[in-house]
N, CA, C and O atoms as a Tinker XYZ file with bonds, in Angstrom:
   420  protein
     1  N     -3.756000    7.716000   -9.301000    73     2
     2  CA    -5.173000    7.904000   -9.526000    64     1     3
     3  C     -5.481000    9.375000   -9.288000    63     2     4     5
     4  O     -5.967000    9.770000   -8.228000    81     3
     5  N     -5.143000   10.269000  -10.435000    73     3     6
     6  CA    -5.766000   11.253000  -10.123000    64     5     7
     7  C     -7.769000   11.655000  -10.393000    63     6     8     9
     8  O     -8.640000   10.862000  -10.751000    81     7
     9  N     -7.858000   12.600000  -10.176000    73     7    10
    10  CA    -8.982000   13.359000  -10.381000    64     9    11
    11  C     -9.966000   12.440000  -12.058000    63    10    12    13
    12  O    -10.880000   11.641000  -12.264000    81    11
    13  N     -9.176000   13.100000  -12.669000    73    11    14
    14  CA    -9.851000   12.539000  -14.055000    64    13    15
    15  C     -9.839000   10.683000  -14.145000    63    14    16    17
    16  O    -10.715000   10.013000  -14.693000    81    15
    17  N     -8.733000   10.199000  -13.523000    73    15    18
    18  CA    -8.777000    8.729000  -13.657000    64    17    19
    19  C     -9.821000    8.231000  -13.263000    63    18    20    21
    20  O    -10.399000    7.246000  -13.723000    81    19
    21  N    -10.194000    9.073000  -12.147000    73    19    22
    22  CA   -11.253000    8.549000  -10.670000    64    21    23
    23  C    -12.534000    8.467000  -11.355000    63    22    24    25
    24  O    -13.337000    7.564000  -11.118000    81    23
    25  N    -12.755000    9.474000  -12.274000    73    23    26
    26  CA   -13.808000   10.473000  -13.039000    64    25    27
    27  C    -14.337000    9.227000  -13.615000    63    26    28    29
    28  O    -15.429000    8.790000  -13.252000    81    27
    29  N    -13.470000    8.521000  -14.670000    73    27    30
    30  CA   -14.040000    7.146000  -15.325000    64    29    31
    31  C    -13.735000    5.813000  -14.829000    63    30    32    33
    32  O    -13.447000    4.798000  -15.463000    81    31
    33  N    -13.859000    6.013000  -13.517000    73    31    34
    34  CA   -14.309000    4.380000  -13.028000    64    33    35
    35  C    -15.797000    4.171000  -12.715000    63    34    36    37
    36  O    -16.726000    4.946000  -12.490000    81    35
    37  N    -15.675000    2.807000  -12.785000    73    35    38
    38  CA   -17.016000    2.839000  -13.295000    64    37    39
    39  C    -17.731000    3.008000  -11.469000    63    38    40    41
    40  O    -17.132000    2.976000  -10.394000    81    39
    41  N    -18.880000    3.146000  -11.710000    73    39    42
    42  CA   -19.456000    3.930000  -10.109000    64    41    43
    43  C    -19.867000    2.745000   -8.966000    63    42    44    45
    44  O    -20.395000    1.647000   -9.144000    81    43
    45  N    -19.563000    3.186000   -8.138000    73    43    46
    46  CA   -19.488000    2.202000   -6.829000    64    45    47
    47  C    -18.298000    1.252000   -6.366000    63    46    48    49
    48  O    -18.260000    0.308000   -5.577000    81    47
    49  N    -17.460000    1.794000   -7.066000    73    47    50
    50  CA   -15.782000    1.230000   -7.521000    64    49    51
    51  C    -15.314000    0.655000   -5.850000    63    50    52    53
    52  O    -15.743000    1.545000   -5.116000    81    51
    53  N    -14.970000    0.107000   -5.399000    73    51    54
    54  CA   -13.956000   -0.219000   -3.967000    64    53    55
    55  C    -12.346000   -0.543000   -4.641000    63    54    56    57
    56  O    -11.741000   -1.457000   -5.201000    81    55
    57  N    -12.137000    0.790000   -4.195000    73    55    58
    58  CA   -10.546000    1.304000   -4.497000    64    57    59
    59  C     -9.581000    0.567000   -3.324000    63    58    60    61
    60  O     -9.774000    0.795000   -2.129000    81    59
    61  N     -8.617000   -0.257000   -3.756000    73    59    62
    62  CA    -7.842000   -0.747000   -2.784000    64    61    63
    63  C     -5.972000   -0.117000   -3.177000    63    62    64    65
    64  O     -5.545000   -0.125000   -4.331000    81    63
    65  N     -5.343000    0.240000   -2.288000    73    63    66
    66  CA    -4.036000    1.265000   -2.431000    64    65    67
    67  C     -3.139000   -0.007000   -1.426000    63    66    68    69
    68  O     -3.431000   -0.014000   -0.230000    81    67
    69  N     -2.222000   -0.905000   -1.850000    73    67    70
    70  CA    -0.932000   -1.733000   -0.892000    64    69    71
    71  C      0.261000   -1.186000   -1.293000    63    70    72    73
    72  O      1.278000   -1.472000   -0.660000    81    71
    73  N      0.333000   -0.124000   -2.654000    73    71    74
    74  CA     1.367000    0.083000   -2.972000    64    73    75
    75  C      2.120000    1.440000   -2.599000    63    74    76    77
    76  O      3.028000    1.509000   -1.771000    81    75
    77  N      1.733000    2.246000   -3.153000    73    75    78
    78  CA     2.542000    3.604000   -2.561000    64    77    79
    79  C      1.108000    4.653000   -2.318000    63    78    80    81
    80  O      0.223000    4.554000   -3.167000    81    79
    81  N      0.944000    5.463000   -1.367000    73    79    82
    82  CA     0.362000    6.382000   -0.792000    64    81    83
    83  C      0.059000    7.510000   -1.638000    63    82    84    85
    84  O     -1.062000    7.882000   -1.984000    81    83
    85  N      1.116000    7.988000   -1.918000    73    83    86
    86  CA     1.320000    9.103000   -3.042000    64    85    87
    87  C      0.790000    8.797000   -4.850000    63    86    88    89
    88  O      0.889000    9.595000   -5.783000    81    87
    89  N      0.280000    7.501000   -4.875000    73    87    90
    90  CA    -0.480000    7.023000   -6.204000    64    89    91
    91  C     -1.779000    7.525000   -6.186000    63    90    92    93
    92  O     -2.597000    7.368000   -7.092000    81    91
    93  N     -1.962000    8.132000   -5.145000    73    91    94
    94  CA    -3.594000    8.258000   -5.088000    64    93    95
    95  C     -3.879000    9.356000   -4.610000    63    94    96    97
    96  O     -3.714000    9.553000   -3.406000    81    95
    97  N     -4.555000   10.687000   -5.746000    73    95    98
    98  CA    -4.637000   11.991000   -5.695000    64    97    99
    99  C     -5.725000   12.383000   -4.124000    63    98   100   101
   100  O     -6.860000   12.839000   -4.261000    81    99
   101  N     -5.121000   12.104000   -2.760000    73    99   102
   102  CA    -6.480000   12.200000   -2.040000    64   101   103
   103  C     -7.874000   13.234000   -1.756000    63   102   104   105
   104  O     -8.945000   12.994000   -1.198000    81   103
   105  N     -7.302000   14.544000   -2.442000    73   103   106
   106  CA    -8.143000   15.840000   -2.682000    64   105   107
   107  C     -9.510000   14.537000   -3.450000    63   106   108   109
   108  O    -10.447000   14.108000   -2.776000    81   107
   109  N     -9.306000   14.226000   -4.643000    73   107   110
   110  CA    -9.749000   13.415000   -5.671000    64   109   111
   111  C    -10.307000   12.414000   -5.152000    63   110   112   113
   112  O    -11.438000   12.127000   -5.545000    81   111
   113  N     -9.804000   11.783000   -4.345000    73   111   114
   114  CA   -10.756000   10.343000   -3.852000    64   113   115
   115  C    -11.982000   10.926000   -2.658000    63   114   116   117
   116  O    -13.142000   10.566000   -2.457000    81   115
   117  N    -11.174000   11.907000   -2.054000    73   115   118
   118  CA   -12.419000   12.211000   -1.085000    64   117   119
   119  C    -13.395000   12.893000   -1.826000    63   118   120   121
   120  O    -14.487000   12.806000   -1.266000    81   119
   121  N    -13.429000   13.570000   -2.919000    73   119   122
   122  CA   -14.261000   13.862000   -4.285000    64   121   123
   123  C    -15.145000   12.605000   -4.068000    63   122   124   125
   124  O    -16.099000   12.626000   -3.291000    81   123
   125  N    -14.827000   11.622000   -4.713000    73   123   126
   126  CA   -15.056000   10.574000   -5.449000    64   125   127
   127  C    -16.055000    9.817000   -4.360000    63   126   128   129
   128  O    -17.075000    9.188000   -4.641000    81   127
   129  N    -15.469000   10.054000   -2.991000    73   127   130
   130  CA   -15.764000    9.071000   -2.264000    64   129   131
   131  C    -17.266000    9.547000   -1.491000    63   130   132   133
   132  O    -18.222000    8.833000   -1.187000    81   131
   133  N    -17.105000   10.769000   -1.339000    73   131   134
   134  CA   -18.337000   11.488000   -1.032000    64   133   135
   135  C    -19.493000   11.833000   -2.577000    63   134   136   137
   136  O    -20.632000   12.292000   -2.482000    81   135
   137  N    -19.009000   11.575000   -3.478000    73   135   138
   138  CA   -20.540000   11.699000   -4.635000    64   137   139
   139  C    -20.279000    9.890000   -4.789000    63   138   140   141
   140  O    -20.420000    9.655000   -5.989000    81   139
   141  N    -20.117000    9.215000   -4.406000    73   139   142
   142  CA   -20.412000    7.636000   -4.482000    64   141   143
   143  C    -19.927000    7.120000   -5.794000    63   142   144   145
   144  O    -20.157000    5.944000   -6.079000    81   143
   145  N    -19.290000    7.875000   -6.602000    73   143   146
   146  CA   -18.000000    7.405000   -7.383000    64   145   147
   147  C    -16.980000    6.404000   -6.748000    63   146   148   149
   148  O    -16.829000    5.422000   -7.474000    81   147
   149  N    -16.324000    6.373000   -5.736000    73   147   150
   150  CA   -15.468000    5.294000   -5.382000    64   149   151
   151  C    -16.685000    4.715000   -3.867000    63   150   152   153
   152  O    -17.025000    5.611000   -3.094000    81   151
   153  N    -17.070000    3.666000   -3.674000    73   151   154
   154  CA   -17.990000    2.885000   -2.351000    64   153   155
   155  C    -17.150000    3.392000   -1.690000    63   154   156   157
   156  O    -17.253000    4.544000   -1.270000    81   155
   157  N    -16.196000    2.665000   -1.478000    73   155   158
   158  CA   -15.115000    2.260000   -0.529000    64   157   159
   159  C    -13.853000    2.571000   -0.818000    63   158   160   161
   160  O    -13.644000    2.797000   -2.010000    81   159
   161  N    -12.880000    2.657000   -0.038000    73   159   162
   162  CA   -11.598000    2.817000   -0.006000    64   161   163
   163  C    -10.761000    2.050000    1.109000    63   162   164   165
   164  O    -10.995000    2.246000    2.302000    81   163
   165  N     -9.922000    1.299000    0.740000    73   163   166
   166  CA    -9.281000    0.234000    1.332000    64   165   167
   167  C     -7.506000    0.994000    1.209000    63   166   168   169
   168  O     -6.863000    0.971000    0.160000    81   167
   169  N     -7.076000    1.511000    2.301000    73   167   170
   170  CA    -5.791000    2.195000    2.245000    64   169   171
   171  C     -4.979000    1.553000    3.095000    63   170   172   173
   172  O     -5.428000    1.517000    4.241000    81   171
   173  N     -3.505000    0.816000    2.872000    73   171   174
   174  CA    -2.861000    0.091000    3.435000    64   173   175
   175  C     -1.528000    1.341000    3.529000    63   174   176   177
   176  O     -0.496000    1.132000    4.167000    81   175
   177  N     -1.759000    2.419000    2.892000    73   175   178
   178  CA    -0.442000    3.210000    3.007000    64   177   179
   179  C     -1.196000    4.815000    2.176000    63   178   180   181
   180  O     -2.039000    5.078000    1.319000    81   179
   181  N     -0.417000    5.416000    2.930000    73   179   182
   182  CA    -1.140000    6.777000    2.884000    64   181   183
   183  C      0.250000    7.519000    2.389000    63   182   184   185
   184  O      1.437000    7.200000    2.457000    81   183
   185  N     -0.574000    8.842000    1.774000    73   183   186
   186  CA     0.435000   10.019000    1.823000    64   185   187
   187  C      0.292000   11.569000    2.538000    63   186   188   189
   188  O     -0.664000   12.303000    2.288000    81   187
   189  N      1.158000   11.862000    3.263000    73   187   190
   190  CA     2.126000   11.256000    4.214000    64   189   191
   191  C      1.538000    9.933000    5.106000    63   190   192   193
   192  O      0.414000    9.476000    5.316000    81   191
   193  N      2.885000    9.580000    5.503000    73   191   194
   194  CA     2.587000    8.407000    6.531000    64   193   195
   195  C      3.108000    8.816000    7.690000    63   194   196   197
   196  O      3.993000    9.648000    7.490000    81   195
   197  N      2.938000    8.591000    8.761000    73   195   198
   198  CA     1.841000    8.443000    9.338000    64   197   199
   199  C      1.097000    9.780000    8.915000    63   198   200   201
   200  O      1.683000   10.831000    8.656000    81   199
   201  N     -0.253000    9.594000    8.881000    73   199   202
   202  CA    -1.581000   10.578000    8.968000    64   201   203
   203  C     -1.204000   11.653000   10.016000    63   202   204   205
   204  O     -0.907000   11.313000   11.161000    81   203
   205  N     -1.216000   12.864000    9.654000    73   203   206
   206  CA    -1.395000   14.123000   10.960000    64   205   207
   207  C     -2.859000   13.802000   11.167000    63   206   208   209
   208  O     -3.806000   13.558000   10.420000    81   207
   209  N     -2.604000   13.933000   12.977000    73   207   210
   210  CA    -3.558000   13.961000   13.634000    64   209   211
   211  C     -5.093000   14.424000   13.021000    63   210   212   213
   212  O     -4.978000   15.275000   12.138000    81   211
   213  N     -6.233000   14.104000   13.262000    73   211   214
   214  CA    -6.742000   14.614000   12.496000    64   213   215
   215  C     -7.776000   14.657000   11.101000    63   214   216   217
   216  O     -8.886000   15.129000   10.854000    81   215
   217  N     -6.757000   13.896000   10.369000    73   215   218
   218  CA    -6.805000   13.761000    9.259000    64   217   219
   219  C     -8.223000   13.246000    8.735000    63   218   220   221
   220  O     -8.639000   12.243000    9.314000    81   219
   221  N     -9.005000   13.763000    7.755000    73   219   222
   222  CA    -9.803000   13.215000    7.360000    64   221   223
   223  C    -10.153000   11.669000    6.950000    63   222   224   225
   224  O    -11.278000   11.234000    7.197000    81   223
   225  N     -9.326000   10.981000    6.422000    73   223   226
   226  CA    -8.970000    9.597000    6.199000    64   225   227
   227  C     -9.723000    8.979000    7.480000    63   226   228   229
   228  O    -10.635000    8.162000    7.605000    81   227
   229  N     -8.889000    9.778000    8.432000    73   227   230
   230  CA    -9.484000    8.699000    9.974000    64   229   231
   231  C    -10.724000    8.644000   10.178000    63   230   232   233
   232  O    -11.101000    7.780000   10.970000    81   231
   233  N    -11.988000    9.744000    9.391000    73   231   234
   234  CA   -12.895000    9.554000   10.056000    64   233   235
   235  C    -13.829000    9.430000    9.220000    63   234   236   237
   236  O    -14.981000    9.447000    9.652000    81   235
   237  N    -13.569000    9.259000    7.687000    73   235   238
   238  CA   -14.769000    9.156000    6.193000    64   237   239
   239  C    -15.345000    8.233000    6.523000    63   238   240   241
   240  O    -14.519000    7.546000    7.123000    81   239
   241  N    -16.504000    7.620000    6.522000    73   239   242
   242  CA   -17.200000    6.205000    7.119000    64   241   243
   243  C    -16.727000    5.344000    5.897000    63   242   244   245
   244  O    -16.380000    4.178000    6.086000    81   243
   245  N    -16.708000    5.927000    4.593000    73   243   246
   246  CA   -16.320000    5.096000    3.473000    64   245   247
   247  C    -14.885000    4.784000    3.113000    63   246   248   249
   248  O    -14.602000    4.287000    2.023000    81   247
   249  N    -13.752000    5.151000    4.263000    73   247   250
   250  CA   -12.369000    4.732000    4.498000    64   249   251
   251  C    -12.478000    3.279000    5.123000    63   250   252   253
   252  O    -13.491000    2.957000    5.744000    81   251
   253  N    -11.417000    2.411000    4.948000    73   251   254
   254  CA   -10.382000    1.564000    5.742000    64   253   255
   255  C     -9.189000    1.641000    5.578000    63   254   256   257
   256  O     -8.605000    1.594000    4.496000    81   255
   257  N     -8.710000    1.768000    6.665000    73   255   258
   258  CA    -7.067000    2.009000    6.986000    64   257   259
   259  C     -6.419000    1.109000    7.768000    63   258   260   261
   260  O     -6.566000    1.055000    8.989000    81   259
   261  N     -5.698000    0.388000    7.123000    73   259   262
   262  CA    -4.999000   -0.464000    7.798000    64   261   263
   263  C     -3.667000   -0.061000    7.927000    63   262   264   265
   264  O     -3.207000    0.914000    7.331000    81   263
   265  N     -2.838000   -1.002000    8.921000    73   263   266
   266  CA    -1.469000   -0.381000    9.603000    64   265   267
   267  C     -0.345000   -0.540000    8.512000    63   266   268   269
   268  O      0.697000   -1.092000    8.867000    81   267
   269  N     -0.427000   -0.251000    7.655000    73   267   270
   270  CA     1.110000   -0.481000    6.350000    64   269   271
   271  C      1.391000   -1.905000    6.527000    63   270   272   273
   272  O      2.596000   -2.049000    6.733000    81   271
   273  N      0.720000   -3.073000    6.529000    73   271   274
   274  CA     0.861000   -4.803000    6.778000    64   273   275
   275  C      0.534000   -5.720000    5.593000    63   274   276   277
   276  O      0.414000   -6.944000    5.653000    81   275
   277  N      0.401000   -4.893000    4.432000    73   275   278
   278  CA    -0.174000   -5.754000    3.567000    64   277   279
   279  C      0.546000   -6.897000    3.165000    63   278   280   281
   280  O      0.090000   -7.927000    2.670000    81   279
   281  N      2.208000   -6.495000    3.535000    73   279   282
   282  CA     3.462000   -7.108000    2.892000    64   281   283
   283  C      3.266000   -8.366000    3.228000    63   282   284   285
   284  O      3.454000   -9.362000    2.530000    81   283
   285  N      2.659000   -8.263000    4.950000    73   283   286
   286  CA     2.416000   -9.442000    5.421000    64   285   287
   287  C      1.185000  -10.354000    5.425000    63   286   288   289
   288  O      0.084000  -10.033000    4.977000    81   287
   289  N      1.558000  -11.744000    6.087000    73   287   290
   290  CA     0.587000  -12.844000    5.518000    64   289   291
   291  C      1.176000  -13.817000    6.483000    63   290   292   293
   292  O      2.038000  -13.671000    7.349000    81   291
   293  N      0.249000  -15.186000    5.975000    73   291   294
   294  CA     0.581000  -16.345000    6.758000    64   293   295
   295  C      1.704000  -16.990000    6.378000    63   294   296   297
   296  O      2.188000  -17.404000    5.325000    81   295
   297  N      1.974000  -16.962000    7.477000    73   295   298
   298  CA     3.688000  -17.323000    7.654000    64   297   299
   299  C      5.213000  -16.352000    6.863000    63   298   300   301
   300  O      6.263000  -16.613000    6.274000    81   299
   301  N      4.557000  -15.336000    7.271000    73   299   302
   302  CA     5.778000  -14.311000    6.229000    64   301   303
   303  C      6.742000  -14.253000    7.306000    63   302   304   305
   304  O      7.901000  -14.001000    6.978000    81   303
   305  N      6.371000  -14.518000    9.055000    73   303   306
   306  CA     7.942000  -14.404000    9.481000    64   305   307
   307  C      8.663000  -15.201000    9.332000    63   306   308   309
   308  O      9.824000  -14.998000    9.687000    81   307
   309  N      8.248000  -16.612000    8.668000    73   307   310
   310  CA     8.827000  -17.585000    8.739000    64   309   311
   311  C      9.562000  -18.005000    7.502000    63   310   312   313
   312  O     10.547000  -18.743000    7.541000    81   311
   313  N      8.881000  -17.346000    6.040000    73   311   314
   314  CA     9.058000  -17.155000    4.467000    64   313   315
   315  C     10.637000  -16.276000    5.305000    63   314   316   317
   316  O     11.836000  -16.537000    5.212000    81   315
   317  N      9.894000  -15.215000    6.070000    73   315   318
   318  CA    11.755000  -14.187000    5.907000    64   317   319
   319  C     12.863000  -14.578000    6.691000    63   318   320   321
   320  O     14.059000  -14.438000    6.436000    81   319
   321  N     12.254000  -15.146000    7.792000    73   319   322
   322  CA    13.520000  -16.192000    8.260000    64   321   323
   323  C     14.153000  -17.606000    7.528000    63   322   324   325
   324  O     15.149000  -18.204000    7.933000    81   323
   325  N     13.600000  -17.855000    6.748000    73   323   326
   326  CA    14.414000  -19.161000    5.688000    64   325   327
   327  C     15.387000  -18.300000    4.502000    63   326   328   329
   328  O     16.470000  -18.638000    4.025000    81   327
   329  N     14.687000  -17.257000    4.275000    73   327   330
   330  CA    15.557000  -16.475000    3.097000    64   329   331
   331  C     16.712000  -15.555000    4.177000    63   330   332   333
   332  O     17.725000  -15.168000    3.593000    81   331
   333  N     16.644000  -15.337000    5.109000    73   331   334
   334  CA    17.633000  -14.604000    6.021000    64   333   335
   335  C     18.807000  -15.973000    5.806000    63   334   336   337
   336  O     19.861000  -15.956000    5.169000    81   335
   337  N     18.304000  -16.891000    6.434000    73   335   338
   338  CA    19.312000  -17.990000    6.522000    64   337   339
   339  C     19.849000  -18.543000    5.710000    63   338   340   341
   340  O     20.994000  -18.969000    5.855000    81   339
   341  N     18.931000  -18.726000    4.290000    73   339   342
   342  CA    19.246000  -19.101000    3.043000    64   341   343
   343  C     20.717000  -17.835000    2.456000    63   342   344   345
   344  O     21.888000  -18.090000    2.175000    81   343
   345  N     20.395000  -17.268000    2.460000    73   343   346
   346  CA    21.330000  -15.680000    2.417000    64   345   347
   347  C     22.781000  -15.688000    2.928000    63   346   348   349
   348  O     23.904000  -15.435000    2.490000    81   347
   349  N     22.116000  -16.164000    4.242000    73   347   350
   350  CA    23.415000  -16.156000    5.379000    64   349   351
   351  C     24.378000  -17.337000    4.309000    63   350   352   353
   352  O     25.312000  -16.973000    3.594000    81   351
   353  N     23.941000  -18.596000    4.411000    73   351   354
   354  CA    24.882000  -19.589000    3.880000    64   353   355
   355  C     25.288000  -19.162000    2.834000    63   354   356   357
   356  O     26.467000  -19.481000    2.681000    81   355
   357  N     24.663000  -18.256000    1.556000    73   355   358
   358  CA    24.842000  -18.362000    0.331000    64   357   359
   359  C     26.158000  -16.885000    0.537000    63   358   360   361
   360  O     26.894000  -16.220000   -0.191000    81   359
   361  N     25.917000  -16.958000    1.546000    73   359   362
   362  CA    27.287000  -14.880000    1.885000    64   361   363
   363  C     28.544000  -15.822000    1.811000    63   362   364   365
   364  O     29.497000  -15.526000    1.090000    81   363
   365  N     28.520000  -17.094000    2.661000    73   363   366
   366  CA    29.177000  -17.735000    3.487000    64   365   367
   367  C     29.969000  -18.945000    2.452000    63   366   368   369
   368  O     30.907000  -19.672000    2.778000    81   367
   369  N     29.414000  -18.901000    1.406000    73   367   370
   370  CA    29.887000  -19.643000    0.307000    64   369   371
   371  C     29.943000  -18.681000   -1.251000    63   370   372   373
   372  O     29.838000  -18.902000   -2.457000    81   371
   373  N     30.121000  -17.795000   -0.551000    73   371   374
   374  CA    30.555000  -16.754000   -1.750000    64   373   375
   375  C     29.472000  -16.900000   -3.236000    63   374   376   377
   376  O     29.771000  -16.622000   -4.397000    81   375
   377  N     28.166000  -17.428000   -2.699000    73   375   378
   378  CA    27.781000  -17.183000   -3.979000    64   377   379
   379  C     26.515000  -15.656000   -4.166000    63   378   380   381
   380  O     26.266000  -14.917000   -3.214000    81   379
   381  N     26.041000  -15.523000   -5.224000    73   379   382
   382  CA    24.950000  -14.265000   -5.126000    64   381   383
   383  C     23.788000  -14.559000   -4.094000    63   382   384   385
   384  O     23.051000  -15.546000   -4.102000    81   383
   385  N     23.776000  -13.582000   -3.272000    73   383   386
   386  CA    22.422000  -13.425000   -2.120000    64   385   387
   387  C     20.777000  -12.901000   -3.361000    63   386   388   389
   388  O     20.531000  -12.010000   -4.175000    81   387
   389  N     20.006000  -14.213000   -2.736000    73   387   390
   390  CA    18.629000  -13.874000   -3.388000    64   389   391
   391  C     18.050000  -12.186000   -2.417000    63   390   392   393
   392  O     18.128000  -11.675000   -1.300000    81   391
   393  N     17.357000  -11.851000   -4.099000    73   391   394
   394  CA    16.257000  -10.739000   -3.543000    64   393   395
   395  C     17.186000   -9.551000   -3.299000    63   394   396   397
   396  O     16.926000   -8.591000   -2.574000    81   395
   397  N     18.245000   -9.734000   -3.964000    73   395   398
   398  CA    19.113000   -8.274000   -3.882000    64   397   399
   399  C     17.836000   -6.951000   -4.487000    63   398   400   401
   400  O     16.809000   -6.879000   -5.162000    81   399
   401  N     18.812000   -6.050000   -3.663000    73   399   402
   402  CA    18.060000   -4.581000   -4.808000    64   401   403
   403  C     18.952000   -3.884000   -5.149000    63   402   404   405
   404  O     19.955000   -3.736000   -4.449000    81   403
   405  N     18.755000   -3.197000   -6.503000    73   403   406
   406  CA    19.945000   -2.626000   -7.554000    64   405   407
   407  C     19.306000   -1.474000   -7.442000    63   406   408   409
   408  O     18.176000   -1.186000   -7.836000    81   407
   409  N     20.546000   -0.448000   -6.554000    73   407   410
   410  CA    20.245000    0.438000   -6.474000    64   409   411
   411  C     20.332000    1.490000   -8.074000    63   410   412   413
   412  O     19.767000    2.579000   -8.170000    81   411
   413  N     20.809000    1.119000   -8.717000    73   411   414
   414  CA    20.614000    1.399000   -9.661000    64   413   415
   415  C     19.474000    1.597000  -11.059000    63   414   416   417
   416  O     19.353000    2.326000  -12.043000    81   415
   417  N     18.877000    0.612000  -10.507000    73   415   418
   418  CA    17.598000    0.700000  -11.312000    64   417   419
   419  C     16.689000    1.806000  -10.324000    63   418   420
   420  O     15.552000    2.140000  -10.657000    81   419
């Protein structure tokens, strides 16, 4: 989301970011966010992470910042402990482990 993207949303927008930090031009949103182009801003991940001290983010009244948790939910320790175990057996019987990542792509 840079500058010009920001430019044509439509006004009073509540911008929400779970994915990468660096998607979102922040020079540009604090633009946006102070002429009432974006309401709100809902940030689950910033760029850089953690925030230097400081940082404007921490103190825009029209920020929320949450702790990088979006991944999580109800019952996700329990979703990642069945696929840990599911995994384990499937290592253990030589077949393909779910949810691989190809480092290649």
């Amino acid at each position: 989301m840079d500058r010009r993207t920001l430019e044509q949303t439509k006004q009073g927008l509540h911008l929400i970011n779970v994915a990468r930090g660096g998607l979102i031009d922040q020079n540009a949103l604090r633009d946006a966010l102070d002429t009432g182009r974006v309401r709100l801003a809902s940030l689950d991940v910033t760029d850089p992470e953690p925030l230097p001290s400081g940082h404007w983010l921490y103190t825009h009244p029209s920020v929320r910042l949450t702790p990088h948790i979006s991944w999580s939910g109800g019952r996700s320790k329990e979703r990642l402990t069945a696929l840990i175990g599911t995994n384990y057996h499937r290592y253990l019987a030589g077949e393909p482990l779910l949810n691989q990542q190809h480092k290649r792509r």
